[in-house]
N, CA, C and O atoms as a MOPAC input file, in Angstrom:
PM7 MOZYME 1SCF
protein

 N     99.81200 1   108.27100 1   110.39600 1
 C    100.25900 1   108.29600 1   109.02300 1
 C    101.13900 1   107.07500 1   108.77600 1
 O    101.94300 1   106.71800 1   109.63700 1
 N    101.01300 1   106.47600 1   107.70400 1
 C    101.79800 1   105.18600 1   107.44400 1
 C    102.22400 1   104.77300 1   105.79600 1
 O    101.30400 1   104.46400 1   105.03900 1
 N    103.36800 1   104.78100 1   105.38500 1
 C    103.21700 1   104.64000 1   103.97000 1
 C    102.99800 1   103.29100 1   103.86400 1
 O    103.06100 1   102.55500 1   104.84900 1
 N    102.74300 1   102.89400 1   102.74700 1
 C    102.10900 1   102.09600 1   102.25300 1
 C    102.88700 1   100.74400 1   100.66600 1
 O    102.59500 1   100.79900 1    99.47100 1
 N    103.49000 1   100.11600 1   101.10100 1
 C    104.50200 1    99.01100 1    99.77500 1
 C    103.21300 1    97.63700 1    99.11700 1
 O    102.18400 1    97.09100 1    99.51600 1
 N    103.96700 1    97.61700 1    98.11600 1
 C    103.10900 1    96.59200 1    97.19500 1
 C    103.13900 1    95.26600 1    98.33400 1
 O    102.30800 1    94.36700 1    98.20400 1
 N    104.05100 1    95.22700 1    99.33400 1
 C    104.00500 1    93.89300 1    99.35600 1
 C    103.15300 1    93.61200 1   100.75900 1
 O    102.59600 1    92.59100 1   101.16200 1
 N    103.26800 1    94.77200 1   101.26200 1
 C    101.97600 1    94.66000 1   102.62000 1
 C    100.81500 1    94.81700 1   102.38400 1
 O    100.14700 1    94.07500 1   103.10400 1
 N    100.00300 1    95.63100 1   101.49200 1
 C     99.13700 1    95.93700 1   100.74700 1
 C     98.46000 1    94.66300 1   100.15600 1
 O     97.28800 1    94.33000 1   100.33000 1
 N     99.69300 1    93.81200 1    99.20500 1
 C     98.86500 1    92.18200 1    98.21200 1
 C     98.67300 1    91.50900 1    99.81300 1
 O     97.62800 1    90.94400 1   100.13500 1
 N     99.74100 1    91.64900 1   100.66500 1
 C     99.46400 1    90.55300 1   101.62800 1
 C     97.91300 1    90.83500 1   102.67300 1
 O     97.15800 1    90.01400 1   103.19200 1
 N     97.89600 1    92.11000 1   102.67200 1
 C     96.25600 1    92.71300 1   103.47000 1
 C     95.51500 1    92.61700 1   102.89300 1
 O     94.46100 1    92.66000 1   103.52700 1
 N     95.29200 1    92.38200 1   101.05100 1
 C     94.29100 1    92.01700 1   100.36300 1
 C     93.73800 1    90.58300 1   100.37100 1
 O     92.54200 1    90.40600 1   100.60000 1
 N     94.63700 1    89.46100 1   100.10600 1
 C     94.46000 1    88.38600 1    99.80400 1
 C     94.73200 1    87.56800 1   101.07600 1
 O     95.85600 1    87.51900 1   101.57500 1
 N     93.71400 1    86.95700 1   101.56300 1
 C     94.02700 1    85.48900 1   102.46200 1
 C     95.03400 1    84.67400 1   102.45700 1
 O     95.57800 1    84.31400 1   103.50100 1
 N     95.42100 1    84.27000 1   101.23000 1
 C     96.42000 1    83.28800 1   101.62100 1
 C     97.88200 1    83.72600 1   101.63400 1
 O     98.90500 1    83.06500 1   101.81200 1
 N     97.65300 1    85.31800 1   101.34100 1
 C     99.08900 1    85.31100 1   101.33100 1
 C    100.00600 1    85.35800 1   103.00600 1
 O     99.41300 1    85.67400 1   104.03700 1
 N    101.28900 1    85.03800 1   102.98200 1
 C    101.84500 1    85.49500 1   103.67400 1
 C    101.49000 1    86.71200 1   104.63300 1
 O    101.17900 1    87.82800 1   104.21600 1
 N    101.55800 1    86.43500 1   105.66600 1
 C    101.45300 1    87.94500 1   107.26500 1
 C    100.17100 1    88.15700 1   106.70100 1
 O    100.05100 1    89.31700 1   107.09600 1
 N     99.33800 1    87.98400 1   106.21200 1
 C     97.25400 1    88.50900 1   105.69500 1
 C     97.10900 1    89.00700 1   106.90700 1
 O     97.15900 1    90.21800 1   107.12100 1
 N     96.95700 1    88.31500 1   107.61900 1
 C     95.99600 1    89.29300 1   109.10800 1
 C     96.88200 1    90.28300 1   110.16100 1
 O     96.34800 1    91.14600 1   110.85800 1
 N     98.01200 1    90.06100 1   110.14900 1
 C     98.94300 1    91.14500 1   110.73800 1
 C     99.07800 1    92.19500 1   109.60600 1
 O     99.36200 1    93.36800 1   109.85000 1
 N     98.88700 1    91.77700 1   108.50300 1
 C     98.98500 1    92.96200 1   107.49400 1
 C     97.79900 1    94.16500 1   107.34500 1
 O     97.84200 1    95.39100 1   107.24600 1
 N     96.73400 1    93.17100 1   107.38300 1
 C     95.41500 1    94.03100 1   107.34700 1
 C     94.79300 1    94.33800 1   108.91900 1
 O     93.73800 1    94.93500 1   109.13300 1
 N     95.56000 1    93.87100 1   109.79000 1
 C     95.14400 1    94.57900 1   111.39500 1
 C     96.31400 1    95.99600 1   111.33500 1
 O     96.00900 1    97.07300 1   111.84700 1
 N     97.56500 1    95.78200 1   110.67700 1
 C     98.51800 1    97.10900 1   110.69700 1
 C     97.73200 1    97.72300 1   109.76900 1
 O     97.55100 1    98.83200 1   110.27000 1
 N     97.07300 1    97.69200 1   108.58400 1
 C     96.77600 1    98.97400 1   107.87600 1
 C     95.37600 1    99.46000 1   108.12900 1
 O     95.04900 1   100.57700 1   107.72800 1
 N     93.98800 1    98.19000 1   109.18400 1
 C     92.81900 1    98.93600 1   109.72700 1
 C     93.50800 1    99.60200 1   110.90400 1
 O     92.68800 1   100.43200 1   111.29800 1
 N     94.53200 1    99.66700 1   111.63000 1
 C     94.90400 1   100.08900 1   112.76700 1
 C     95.60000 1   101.27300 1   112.49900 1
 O     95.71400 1   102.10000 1   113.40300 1
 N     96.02500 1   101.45500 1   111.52800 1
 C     97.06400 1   103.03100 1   110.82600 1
 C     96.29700 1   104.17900 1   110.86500 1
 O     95.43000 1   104.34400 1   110.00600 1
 N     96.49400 1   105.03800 1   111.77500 1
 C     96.38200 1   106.59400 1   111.36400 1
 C     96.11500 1   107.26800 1   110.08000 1
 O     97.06400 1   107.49100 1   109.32800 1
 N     95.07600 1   107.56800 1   109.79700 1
 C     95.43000 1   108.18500 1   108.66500 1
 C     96.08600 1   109.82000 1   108.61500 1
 O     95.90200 1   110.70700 1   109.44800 1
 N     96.89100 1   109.88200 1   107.37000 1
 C     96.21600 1   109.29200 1   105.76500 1
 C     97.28200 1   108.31200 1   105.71800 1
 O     98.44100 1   108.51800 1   106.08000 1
 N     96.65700 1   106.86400 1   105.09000 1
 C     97.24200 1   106.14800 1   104.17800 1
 C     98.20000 1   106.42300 1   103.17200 1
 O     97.65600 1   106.15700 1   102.10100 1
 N     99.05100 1   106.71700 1   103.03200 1
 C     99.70900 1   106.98800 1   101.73300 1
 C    100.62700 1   106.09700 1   100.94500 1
 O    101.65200 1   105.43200 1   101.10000 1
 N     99.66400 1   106.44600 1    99.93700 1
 C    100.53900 1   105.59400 1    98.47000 1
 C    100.96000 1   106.02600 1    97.45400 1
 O    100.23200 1   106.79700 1    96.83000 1
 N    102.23400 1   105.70100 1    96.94300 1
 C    102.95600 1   106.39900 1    96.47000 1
 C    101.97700 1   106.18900 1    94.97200 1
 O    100.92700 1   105.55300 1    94.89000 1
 N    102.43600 1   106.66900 1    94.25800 1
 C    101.43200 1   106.39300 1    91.98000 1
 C    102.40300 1   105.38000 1    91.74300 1
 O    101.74400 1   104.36400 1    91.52500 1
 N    103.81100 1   105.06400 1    91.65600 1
 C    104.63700 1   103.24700 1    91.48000 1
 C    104.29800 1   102.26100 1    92.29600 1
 O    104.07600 1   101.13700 1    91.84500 1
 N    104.20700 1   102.55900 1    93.68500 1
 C    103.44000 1   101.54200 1    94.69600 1
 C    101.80000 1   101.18500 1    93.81300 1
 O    101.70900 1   100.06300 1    93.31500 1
 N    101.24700 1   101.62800 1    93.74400 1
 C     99.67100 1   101.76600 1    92.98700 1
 C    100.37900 1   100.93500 1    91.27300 1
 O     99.69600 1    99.98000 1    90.90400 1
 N    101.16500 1   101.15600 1    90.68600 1
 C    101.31300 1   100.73200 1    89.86700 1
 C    101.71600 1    99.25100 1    89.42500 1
 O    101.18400 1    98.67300 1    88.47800 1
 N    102.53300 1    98.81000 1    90.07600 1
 C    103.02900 1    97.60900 1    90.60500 1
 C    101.77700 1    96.62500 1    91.73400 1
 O    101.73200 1    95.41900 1    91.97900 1
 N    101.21100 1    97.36200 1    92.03600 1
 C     99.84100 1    96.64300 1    92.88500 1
 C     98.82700 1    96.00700 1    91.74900 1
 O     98.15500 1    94.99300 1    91.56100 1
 N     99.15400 1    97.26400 1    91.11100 1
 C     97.87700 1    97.40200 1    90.19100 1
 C     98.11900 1    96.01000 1    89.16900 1
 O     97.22300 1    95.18100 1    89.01500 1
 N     99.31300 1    95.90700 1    88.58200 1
 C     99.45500 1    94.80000 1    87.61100 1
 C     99.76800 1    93.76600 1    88.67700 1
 O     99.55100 1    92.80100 1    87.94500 1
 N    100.09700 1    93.22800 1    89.79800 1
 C    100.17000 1    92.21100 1    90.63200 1
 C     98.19500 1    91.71200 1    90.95600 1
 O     97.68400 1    90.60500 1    91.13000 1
 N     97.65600 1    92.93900 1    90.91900 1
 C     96.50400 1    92.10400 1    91.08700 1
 C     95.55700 1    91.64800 1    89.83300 1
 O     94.84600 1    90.64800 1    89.73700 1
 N     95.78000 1    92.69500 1    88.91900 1
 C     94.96200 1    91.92000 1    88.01400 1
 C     95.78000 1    90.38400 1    87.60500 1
 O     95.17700 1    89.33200 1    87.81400 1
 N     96.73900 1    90.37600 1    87.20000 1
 C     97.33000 1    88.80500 1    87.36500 1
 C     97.01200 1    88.21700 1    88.44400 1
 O     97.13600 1    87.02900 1    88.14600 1
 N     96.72100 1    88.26400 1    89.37900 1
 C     96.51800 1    87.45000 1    90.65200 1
 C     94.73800 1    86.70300 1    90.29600 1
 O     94.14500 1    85.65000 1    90.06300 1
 N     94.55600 1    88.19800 1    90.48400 1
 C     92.85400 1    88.06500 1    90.55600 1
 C     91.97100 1    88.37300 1    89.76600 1
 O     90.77400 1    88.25200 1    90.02500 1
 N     92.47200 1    88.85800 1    88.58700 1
 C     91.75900 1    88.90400 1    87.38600 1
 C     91.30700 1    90.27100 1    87.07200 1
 O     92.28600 1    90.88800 1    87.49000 1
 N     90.41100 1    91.27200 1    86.57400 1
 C     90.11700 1    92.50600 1    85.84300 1
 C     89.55800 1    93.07300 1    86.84500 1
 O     89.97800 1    94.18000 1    87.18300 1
 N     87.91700 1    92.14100 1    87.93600 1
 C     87.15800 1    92.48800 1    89.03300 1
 C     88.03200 1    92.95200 1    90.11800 1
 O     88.00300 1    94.16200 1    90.34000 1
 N     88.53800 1    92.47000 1    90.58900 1
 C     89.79800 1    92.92800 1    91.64700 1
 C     90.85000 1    93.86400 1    91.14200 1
 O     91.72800 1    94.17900 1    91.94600 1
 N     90.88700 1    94.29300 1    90.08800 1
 C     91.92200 1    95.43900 1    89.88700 1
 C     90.89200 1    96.48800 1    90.01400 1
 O     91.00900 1    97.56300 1    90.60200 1
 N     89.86600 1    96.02900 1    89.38100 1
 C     88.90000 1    97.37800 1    89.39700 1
 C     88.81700 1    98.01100 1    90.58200 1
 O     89.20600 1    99.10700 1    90.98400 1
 N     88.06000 1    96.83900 1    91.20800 1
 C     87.92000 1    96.96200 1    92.39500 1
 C     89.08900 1    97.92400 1    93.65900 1
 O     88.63700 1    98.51900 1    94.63800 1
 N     90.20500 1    97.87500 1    93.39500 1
 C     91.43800 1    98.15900 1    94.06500 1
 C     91.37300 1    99.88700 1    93.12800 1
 O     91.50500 1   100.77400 1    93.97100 1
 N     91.22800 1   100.42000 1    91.82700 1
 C     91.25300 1   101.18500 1    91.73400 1
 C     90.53100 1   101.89600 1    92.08900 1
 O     90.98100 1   103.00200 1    92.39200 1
 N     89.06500 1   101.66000 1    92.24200 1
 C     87.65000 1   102.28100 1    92.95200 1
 C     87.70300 1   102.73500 1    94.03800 1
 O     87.27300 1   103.86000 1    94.29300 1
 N     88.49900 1   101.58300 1    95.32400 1
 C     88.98100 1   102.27700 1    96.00600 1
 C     90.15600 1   103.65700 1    96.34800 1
 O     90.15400 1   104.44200 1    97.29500 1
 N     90.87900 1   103.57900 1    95.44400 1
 C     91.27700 1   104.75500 1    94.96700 1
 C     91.33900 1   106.09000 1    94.67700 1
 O     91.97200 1   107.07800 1    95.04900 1
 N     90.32600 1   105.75400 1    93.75000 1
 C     89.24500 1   106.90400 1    93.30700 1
 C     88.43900 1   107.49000 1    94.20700 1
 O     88.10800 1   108.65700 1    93.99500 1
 N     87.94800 1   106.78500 1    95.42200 1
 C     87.01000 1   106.85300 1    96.38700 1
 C     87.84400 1   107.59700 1    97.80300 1
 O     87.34600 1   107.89000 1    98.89000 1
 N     89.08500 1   107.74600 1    97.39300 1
 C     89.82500 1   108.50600 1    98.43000 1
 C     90.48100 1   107.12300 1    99.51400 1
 O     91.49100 1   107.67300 1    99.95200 1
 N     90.46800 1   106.19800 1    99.92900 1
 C     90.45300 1   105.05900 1   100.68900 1
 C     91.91700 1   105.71800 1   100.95000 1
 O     92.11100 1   106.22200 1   102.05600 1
 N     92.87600 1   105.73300 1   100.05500 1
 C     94.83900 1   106.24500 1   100.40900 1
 C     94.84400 1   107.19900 1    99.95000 1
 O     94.10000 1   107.35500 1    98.98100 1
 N     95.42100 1   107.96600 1   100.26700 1
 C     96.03500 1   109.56400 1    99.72700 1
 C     97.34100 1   109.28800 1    98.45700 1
 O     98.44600 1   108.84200 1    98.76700 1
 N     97.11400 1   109.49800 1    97.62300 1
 C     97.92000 1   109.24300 1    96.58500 1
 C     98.80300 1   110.41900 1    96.45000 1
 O     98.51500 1   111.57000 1    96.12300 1
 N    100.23300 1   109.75400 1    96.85500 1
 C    100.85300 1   110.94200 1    96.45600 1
 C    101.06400 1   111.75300 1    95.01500 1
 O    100.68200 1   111.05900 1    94.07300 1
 N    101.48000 1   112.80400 1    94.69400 1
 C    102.12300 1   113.34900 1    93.54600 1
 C    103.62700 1   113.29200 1    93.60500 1
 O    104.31500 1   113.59200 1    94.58100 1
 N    104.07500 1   112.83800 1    92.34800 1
 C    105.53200 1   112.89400 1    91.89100 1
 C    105.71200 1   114.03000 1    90.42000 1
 O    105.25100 1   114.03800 1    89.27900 1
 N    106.48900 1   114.76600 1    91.08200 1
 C    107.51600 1   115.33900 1    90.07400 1
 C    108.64500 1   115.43100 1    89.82800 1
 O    109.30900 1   114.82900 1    90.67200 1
 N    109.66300 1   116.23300 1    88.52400 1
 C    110.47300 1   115.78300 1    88.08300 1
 C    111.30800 1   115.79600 1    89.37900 1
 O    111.76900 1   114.68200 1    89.62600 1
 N    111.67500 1   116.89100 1    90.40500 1
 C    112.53500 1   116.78900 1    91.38000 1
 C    112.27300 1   115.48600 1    92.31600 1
 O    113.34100 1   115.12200 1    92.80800 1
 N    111.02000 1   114.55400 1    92.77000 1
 C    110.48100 1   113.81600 1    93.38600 1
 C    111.30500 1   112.26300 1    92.38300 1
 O    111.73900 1   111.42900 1    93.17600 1
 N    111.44000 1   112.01700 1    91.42700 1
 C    111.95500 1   111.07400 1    90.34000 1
 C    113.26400 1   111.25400 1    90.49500 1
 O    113.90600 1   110.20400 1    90.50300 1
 N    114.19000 1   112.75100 1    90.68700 1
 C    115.76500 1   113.10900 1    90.18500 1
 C    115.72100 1   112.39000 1    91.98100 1
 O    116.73400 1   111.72300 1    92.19200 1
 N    114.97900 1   112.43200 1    92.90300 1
 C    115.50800 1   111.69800 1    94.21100 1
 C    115.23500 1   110.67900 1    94.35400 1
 O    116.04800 1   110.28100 1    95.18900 1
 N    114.60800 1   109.89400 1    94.10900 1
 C    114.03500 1   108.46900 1    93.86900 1
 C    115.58600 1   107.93200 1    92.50400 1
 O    116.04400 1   106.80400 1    92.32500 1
 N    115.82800 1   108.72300 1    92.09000 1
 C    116.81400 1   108.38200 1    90.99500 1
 C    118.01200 1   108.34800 1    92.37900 1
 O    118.43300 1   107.31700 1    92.90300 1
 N    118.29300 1   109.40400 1    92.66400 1
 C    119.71900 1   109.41900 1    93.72100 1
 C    119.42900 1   108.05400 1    94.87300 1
 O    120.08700 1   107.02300 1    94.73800 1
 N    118.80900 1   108.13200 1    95.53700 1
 C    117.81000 1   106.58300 1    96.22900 1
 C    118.62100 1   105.67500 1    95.41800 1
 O    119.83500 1   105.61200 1    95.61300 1
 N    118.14400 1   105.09000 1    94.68000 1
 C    118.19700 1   103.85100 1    93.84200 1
 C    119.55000 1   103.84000 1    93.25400 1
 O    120.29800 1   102.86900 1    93.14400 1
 N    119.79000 1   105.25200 1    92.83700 1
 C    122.10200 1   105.27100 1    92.56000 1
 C    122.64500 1   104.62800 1    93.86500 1
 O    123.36700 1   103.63200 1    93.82900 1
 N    122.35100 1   105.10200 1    94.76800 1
 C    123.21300 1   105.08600 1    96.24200 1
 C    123.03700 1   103.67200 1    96.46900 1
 O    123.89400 1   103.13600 1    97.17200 1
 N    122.25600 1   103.07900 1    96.09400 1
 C    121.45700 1   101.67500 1    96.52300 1
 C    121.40500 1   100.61400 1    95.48100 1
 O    120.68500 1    99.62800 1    95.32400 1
 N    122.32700 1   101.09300 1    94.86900 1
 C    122.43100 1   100.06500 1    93.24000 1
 C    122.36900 1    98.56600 1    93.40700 1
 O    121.72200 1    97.71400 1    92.79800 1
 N    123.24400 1    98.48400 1    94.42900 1
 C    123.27100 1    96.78100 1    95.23400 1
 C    122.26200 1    96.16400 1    95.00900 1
 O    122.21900 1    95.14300 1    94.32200 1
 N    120.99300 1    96.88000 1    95.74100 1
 C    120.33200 1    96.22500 1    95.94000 1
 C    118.66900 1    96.23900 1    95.03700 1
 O    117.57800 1    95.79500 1    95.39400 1
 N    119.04000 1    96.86400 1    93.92400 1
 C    118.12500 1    96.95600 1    92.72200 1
 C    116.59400 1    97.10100 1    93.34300 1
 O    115.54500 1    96.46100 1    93.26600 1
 N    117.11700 1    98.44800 1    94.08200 1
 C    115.36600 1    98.58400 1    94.30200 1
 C    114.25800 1    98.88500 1    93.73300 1
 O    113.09800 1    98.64900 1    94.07300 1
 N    114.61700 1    99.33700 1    92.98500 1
 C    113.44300 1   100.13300 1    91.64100 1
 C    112.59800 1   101.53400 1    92.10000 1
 O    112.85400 1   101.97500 1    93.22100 1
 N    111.90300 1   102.02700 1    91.51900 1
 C    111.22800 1   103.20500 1    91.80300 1
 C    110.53200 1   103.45400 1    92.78200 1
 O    110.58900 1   104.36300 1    93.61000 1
 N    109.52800 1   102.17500 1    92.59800 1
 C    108.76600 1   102.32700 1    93.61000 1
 C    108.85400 1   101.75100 1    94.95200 1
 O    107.77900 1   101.39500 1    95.43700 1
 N    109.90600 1   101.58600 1    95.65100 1
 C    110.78100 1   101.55400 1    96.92000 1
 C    111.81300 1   102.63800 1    96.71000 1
 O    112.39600 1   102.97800 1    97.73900 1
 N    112.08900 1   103.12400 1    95.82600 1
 C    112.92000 1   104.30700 1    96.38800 1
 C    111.53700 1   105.53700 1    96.54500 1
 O    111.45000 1   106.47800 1    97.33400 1
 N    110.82600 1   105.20500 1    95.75400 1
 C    109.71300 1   106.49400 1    96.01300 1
 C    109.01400 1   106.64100 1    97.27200 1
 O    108.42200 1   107.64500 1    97.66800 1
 N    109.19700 1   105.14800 1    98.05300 1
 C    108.97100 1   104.97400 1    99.01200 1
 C    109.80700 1   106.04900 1   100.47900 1
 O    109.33200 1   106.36700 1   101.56900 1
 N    110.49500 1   106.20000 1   100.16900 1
 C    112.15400 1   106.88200 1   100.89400 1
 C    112.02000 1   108.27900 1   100.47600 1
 O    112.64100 1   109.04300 1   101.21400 1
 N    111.42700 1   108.80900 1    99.56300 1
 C    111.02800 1   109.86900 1    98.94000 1
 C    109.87000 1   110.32100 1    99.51900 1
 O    110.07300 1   111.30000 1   100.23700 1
 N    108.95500 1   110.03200 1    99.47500 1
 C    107.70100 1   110.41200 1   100.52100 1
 C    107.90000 1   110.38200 1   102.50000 1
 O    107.46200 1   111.23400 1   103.27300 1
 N    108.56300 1   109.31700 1   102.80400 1
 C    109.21000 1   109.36800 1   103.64300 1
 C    109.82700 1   110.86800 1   104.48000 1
 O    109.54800 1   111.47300 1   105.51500 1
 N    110.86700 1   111.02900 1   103.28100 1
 C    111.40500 1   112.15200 1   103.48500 1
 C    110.50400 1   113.58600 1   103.39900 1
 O    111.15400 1   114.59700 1   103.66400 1
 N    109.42700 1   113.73400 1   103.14000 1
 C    108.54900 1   114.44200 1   102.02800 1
 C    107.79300 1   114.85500 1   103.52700 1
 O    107.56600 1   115.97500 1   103.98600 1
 N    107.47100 1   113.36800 1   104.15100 1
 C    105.97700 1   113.51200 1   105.55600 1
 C    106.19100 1   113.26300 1   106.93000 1
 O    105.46500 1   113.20800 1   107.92300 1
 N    107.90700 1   113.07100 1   106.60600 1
 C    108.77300 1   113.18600 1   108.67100 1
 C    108.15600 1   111.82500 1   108.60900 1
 O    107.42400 1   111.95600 1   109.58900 1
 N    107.90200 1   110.56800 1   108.16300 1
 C    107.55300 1   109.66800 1   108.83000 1
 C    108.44300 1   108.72400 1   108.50700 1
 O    109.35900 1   108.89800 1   107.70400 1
 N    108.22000 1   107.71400 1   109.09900 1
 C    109.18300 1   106.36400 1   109.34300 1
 C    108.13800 1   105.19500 1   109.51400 1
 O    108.55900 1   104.05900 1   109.29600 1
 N    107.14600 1   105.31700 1   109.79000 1
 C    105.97900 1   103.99500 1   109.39100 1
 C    105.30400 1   103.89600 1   107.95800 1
 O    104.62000 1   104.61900 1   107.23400 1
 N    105.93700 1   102.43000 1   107.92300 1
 C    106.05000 1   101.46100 1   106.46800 1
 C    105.10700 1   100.30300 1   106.73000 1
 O    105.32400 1    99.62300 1   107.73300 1
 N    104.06500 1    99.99400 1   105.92700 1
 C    103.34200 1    98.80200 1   105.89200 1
 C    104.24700 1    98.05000 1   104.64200 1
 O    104.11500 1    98.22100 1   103.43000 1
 N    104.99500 1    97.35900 1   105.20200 1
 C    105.83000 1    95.85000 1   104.18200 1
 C    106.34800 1    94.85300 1   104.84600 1
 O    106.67700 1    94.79800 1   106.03000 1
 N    106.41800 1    93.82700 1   103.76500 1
 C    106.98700 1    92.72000 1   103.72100 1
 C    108.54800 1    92.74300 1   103.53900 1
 O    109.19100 1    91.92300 1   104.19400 1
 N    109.04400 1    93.38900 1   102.91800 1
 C    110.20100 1    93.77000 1   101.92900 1
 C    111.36900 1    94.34500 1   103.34200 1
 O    111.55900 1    95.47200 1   103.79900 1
 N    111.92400 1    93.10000 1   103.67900 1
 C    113.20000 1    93.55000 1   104.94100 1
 C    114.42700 1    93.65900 1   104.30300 1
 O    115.37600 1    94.27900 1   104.78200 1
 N    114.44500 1    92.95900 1   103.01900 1
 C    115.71700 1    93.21900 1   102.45800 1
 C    116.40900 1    94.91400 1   102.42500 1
 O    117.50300 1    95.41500 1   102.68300 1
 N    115.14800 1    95.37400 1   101.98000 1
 C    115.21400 1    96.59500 1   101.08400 1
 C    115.57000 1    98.03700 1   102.57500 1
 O    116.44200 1    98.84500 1   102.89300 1
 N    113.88300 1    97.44200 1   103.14100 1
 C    113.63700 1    98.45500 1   104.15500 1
 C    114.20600 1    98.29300 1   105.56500 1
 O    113.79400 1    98.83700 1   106.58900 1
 N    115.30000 1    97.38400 1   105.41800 1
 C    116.10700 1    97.02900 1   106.81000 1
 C    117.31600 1    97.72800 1   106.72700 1
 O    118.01000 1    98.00400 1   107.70600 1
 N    117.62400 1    98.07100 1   105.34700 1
 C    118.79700 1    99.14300 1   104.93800 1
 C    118.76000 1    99.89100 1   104.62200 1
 O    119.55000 1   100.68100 1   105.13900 1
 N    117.79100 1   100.49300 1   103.40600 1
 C    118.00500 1   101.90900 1   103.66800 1
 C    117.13600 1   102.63400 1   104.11600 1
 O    115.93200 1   102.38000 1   104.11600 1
 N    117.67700 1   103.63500 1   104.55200 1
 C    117.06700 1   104.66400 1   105.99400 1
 C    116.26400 1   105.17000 1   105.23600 1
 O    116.30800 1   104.99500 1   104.01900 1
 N    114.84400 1   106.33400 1   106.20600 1
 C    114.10500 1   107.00100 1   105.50400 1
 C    114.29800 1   108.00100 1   106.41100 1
 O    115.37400 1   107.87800 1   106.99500 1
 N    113.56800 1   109.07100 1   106.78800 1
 C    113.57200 1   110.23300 1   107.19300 1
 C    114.44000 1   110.78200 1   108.15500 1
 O    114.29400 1   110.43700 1   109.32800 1
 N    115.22800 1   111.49800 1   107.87900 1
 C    117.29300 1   112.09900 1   108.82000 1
 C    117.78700 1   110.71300 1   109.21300 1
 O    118.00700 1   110.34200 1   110.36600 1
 N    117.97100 1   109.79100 1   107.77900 1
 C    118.60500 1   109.04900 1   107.78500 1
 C    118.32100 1   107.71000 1   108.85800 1
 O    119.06500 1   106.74200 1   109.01400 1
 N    117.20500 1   107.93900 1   109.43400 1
 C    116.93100 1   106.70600 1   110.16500 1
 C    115.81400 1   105.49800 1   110.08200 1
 O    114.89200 1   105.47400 1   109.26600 1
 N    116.07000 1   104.53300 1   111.05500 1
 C    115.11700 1   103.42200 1   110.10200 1
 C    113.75400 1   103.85300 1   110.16300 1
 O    113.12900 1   104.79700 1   110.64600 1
 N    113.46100 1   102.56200 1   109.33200 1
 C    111.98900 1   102.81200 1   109.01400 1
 C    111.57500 1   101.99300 1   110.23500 1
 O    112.22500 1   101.13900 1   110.83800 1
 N    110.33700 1   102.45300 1   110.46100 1
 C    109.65500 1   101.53900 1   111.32900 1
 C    108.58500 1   100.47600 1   110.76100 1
 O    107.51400 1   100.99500 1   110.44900 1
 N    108.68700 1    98.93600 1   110.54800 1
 C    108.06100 1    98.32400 1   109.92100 1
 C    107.17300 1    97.36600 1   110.22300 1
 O    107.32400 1    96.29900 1   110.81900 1
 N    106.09700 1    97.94100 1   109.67700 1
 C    104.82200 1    97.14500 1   110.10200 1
 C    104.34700 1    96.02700 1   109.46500 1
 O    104.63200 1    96.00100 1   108.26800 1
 N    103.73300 1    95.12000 1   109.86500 1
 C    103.65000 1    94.60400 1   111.13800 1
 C    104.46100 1    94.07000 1   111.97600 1
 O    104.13700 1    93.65400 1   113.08800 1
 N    106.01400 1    94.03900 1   111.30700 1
 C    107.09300 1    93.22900 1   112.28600 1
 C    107.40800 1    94.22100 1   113.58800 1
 O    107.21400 1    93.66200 1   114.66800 1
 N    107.77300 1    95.33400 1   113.64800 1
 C    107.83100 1    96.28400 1   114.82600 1
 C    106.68400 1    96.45100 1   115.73500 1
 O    106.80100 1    97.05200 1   116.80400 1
 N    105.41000 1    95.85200 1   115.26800 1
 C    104.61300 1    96.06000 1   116.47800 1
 C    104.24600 1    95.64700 1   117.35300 1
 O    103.54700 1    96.32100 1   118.10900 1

């Protein structure tokens, strides 16, 4: 099981980005289920059609649709903690979908993270308060 951030995800999609092949050997190599949070998916979602145009968003939602990640569900209690997340963490202006990240976390006992994002996920803890384990740099 491995959650899943916008920024390991653009980097396992696209070639030129940054970590590409450590990104997409950590997420063909992940246990499933994949999981992605609906703000992770959202923030992907408008990063790629700007990137790559309408075909590649489609494309990224199809997979989707097709089951490829387990999409989580959020409700209002799932948002009021992603809200406490992001209070506690004001510093560092994480936004939703990295605190929702910490939220599922907490949700599936896990601690494996596919990201780029060390600022964020080098500080705050995910599941009984401890780190995340981050892929591909931890492996």
């Amino acid at each position: 099981m491995i959650l899943l951030d916008t920024s390991g995800l653009l980097a396992a999609m696209f070639a030129d980005q940054t970590d590409h092949d450590a990104c997409r050997a950590a997420l063909e190599e992940a246990e499933p289920p994949l999981i992605l949070s609906p703000f992770v998916l959202a923030e992907l979602d408008y990063l790629v059609l700007r990137r790559a145009g309408v075909e590649a968003e489609l494309w990224l939602l199809e997979e989707v649709a097709e089951g490829a990640y387990d999409l989580a569900s959020f409700d209002h209690a799932d948002v009021a903690r992603a809200l406490d997340i992001a209070s506690t963490y004001r510093d560092l202006e994480l936004g939703v979908a990295d605190a929702s990240l910490v939220v599922l976390s907490e949700r599936h006992a896990t601690l494996d993270l596919l990201t780029l994002d060390h600022r964020h996920f080098r500080t705050v803890p995910g599941v009984r308060d401890e780190p995340f384990s981050i892929r591909p740099s931890d492996v």
